[in-house]
N, C-alpha and C positions, 0 to 999 in steps of 0.2 A: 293429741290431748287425751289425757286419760284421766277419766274421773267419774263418781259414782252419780246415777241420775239426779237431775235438778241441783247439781251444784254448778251450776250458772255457765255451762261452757259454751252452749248457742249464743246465750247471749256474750258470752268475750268478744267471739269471733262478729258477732252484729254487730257490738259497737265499735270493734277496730274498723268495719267498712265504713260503718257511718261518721269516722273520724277522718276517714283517708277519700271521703266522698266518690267510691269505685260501688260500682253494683257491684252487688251481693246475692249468692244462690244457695240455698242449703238444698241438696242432693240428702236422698236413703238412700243408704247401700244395699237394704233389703229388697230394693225394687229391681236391683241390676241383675244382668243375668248375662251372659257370654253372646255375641250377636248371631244370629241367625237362631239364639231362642224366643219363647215366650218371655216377655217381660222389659226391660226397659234397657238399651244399650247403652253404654257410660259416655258416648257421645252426646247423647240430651242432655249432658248435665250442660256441656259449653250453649250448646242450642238455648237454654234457659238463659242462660248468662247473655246470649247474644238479646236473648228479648228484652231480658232487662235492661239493656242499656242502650236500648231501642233501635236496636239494627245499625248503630253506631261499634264498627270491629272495633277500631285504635282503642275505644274504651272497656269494650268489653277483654280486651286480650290485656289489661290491666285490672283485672275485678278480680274480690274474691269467692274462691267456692268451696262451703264446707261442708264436707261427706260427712255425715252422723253414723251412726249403728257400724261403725267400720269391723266393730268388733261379731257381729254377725257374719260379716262373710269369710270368718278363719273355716281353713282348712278341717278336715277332719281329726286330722293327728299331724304328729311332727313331720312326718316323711307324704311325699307327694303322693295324691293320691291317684291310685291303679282306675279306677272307672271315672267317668266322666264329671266332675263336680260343676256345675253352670253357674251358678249362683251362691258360689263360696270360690274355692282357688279357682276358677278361670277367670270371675270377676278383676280377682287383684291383678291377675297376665296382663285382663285385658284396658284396666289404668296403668299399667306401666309406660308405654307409650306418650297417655297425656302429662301424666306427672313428671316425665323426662324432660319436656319443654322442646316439645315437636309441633309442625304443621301439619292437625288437624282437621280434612274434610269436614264438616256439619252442614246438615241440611235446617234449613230455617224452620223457625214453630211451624207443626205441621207437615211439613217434608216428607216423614215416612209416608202417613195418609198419601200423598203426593207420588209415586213413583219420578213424576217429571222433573220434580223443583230440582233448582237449579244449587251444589252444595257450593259451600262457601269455606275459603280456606281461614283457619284461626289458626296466632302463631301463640303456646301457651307457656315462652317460656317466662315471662311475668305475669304471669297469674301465682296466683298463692293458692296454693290447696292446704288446708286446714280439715286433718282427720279426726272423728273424734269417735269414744266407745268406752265404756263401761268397763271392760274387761274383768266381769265380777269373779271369775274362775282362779281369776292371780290373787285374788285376795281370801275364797273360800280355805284356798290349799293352805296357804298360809295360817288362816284361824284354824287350820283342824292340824293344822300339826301337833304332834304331843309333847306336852312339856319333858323335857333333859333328865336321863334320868341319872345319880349319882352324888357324891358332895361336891357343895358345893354352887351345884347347881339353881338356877334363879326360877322358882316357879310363877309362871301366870296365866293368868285367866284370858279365856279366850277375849273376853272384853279390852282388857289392857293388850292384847296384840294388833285387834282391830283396831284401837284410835292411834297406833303406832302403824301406819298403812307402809309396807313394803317399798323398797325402793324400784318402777319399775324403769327399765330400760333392753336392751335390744336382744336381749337372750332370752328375756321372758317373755318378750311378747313372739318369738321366736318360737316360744316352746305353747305358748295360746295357739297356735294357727297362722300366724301371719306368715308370709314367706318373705324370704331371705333378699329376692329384689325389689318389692315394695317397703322395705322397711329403708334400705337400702337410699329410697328415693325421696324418704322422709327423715333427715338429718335430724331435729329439733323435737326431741320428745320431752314433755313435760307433765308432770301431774297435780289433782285439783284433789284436794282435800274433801270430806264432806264438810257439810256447812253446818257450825255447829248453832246452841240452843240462843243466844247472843246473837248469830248471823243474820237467823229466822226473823227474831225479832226487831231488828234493824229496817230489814224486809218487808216487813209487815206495815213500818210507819215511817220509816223515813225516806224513801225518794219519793220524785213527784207526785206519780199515779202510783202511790201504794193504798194497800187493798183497803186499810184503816181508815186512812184520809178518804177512801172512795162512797165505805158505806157512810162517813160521819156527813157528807156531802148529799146521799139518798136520804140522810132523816132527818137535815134540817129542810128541806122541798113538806114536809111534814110539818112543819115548824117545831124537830122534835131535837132536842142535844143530845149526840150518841158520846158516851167517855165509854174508854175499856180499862179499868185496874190493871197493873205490872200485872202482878198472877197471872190474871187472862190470858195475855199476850205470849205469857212463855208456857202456858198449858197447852197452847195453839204448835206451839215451836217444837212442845215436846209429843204431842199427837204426830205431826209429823215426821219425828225423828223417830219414831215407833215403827211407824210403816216405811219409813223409808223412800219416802215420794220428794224428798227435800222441798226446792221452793216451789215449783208447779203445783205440789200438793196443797197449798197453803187456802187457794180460793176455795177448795172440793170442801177443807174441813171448816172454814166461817159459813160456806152458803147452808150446810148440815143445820145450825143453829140458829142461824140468821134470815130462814126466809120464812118461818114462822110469826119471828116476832116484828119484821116488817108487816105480816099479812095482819098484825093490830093494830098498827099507826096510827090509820085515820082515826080511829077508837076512841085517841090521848087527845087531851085540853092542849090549846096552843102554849108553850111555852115547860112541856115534860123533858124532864131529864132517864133518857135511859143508861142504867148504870150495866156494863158489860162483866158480869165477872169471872173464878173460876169453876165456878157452880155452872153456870149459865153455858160453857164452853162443852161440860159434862154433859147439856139438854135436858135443867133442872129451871131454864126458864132467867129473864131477866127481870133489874129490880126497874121499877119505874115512880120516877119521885118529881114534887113538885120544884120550877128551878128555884132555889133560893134569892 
């Protein structure tokens, strides 16, 4: 899976587990490192997976597990590299194996710690591994290319090239770092748009525990009514779209505004209407009125 931060791909891959009722693991790639170094062998990822599903194999060798930051551990350049990379291409060597749908040694939570413990064989060829990564490189190159020069030719702005996001597939992530057998052992490449100003705001109020519905639920414990104006909402969506933090960003920039004028609450007459707007989203303060 490729796609630009916070456009939702942890969570695909979450709720596909939580639909298909398999424990679920999300692995950093950033943590791996080639075994006999410092840092984490890409065996604890199954080790995890076994915990989760509580020392139950049959279950766990049907769970999924998805490596994040996958785009972190590319190689240096196209061609392999001469010194020893641990924690970039030996990483990927050394998932080649599990991702092939082989049996597995792991030693149970704790094991390393353990020299004794007893390892346990996992068979992974139904597990699903779900890689995911940013790959912001595939998309810099592309906005900095220079427009065609000649008649004829269609000029645009680097803005109109990025909401038209390239197509990527096996030669480009090829030409990122990835090497040629892991990519090899991941058939199904797909890409995730960013999420645009409409997305945000969707996000913001419409599923369960969205973050709207979360504070309007902190200020009526006040006895106090929170409303937020359209405006508001897509000032929020476009702050975020600014920085680039997509939906994870979304709580950092309402707590920015929002923990102020909580800290006046108790303050208000029982039965205040606080009106949320796009002023207020700026940190010009909100309106507070009687409810009608």
């Amino acid at each position: 899976m490729v796609g630009p931060s916070g456009s939702g791909k942890t969570l695909l891959a979450k709720t596909l587990a939580k639909q298909l009722d398999v424990p679920f693991v999300i692995a950093d790639a950033t943590t791996l490192t080639e075994a006999g170094y410092v840092g984490e062998d890409v065996e604890n990822i199954l080790s995890k997976l076994l915990e989760e599903a509580d020392g139950d194999i049959s279950l766990a060798e049907r769970g999924v597990v998805f490596l994040d930051e996958i785009d972190k551990i590319a190689r240096k350049g196209e061609n392999p590299s001469i010194t020893r990379d641990v924690s970039g291409e030996g990483v990927q060597h050394a998932l080649l194996k599990m991702l092939e749908g082989k049996e597995v040694s792991v030693r149970p939570a704790g094991g390393r710690a353990n020299p004794l413990a007893k390892s346990i064989t996992m068979n992974t060829e139904n597990i699903l591994f779900i890689c995911s990564g940013a790959f912001e490189q595939l998309y810099t190159q592309e906005e900095n290319k220079p427009n065609p020069i000649g008649f004829g030719s269609a000029v645009s702005s680097k803005e109109e090239r990025k909401a038209v996001r390239p197509e990527v597939n096996q030669e480009s992530l090829l030409k990122a770092g990835m090497t040629p057998e892991l990519l090899g052992r991941l058939p199904v490449i797909v890409t995730l748009n960013p999420l645009t100003e409409n997305d945000l705001v969707r996000i913001l109020t419409q599923p369960e525990d969205a973050i709207v519905k979360e504070y309007k639920e902190l200020f009526s414990l006040d006895s106090v009514e929170l409303r937020f104006e359209n405006t508001a909402l897509h000032e929020i969506a476009k702050i975020a779209m600014e920085r680039q933090v997509g939906a994870r960003g979304l709580r950092c920039i309402m707590e920015k505004f929002m923990n102020n004028i909580m800290y006046d609450l108790p303050s208000y007459d029982v039965g205040t209407v606080c009106i949320i707007t796009k002023e207020t989203v700026r940190g010009n303060g909100a309106i507070f009125t009687s409810a009608a």
